[in-house]
C-alpha positions as CSV (number, residue, x, y, z in Angstrom):
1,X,20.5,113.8,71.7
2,X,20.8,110.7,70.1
3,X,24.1,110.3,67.8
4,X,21.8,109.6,64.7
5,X,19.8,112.6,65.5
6,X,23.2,114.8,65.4
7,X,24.4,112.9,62.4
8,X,21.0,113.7,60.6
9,X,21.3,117.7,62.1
10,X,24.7,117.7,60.7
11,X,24.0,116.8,57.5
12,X,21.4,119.7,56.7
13,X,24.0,122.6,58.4
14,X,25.9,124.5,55.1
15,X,29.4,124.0,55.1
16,X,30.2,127.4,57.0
17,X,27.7,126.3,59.5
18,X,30.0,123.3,60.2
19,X,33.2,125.3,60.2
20,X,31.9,127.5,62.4
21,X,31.1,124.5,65.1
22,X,34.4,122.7,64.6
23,X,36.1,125.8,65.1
24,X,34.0,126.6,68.3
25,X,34.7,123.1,69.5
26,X,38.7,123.5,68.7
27,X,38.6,126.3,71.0
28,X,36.4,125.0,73.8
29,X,39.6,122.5,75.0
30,X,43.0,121.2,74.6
31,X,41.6,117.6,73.9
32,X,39.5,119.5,71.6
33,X,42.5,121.1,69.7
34,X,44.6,118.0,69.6
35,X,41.9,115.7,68.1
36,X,40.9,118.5,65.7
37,X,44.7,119.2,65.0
38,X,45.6,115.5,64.5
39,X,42.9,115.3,61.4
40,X,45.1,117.5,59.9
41,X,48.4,117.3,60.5
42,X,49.8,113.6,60.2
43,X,53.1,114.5,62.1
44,X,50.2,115.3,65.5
45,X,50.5,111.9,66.4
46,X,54.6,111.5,67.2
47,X,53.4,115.2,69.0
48,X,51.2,114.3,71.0
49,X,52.7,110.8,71.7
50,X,56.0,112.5,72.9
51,X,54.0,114.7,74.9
52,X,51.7,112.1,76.9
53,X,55.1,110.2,77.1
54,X,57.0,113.0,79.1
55,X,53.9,113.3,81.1
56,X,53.6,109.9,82.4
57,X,57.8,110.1,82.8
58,X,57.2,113.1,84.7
59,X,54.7,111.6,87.5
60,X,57.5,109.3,88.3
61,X,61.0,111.3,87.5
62,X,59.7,115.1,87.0
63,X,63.2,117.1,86.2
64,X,62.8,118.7,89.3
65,X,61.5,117.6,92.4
66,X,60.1,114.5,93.3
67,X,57.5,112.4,91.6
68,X,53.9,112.6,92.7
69,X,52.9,109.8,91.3
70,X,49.1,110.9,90.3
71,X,47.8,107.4,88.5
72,X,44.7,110.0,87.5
73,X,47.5,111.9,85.4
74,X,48.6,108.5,83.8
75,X,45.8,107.3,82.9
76,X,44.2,110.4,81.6
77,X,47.6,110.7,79.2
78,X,46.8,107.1,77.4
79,X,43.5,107.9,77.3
80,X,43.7,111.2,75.3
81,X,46.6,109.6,73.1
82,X,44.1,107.1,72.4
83,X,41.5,109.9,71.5
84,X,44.0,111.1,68.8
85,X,45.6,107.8,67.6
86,X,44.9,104.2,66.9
87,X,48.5,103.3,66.4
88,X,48.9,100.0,68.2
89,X,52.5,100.4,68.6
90,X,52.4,103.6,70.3
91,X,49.2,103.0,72.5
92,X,51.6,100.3,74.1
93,X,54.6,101.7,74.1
94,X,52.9,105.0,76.9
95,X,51.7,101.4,78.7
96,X,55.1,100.1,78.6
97,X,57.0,103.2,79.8
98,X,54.3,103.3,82.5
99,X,55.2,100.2,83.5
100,X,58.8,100.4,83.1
101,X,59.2,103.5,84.6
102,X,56.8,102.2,87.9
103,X,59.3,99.8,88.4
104,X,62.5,102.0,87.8
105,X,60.7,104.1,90.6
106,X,60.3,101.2,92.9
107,X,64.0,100.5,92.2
108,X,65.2,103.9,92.8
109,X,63.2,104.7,96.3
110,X,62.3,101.5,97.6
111,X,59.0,99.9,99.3
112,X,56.3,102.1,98.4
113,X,52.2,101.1,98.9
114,X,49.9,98.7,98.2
115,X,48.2,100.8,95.9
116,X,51.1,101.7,93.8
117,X,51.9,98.2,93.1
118,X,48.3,97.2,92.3
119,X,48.6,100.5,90.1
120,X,51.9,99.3,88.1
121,X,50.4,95.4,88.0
122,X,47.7,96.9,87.0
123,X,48.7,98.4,84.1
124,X,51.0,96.0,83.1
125,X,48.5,93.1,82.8
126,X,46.4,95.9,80.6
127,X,49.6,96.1,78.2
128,X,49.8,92.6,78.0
129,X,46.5,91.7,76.9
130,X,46.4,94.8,75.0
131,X,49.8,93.3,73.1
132,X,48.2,90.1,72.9
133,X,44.7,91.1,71.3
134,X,46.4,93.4,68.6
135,X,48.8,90.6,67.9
136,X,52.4,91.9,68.8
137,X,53.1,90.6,71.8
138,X,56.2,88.8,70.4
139,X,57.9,92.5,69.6
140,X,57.7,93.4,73.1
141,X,58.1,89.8,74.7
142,X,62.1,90.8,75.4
143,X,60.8,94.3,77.4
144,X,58.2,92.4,79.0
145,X,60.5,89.8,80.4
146,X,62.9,92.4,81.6
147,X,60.1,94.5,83.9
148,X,59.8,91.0,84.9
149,X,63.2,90.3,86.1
150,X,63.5,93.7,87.3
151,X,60.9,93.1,90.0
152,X,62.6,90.7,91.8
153,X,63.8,92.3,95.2
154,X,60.3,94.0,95.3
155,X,57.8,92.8,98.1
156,X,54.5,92.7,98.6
157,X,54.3,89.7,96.5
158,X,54.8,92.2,93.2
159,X,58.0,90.2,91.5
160,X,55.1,86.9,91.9
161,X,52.0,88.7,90.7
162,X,54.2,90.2,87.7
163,X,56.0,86.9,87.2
164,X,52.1,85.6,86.6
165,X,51.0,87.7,84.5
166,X,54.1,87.3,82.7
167,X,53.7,83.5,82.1
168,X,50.0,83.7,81.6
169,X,50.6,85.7,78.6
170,X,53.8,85.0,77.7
171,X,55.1,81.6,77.7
């Protein structure tokens, strides 16, 4: 079905009709409930932002063990966050800790792969045009810079590629 065809089937349900399908929906799955929950209660969002932050913290620096470093896992965090909000500042704040924490990891354990550098540059030129087409890339300029710097001993041509994307945005 077509979204105007559910809108129009919508609109000639009774009101316990639709509470009966919202309710079925909220308990179908958790990105069900959260959406659902965050219609209602205005304090969901800092929720469920701290929670999709501990989850991408955790596929770097889990409290125990190692990290397994599931980019699935990451990226499936901002995207439900960005089912529940539209808050600019937090959408690129999970991107920045993604990024920030890539390169802690990096730091911390040395060389890793190809594809996790491609994964971190990735994801930081995402949070950089991001920051640029919602205007506020002059309140994380400072952080930017830093992940910057903070590649510098890093090979596979990572401190250059992040050093572009830096400048390209940036400066």
């Amino acid at each position: 079905m077509k979204l105007t065809e559910i809108k129009e089937k919508l609109n000639d349900l009774s009101k316990s009709e639709l509470v009966k399908i919202i309710v079925e929906l909220y308990q179908k799955s958790p990105e069900n409930i959260e959406l659902i929950g965050s219609k209602f209660n205005s304090d969901y969002e800092k929720i469920a932002f701290e929670k999709y932050k501990k989850q991408i913290i955790d596929e770097f620096f889990p409290e125990r063990g190692d990290g397994k470093l599931r980019y699935s896992n990451m990226r499936k965090a901002l995207k439900n966050f960005k089912d529940i909000s539209k808050n600019p500042k937090f959408i690129a704040e999970l991107m920045m800790i993604h990024v920030e924490y890539g390169v802690k990891f990096t730091n911390e354990y040395g060389d890793i792969d190809e594809k996790f550098y491609n994964n971190i540059a990735g994801m930081y030129s995402k949070l950089l045009d991001y920051l640029n087409k919602n205007d506020i890339i002059s309140d994380y300029k400072k952080r930017c810079y830093e992940i910057y710097e903070k590649t510098n001993n890093i090979g596979w041509g990572f401190h250059d590629e992040m050093g572009e994307l830096y400048y390209e945005y940036c400066e």
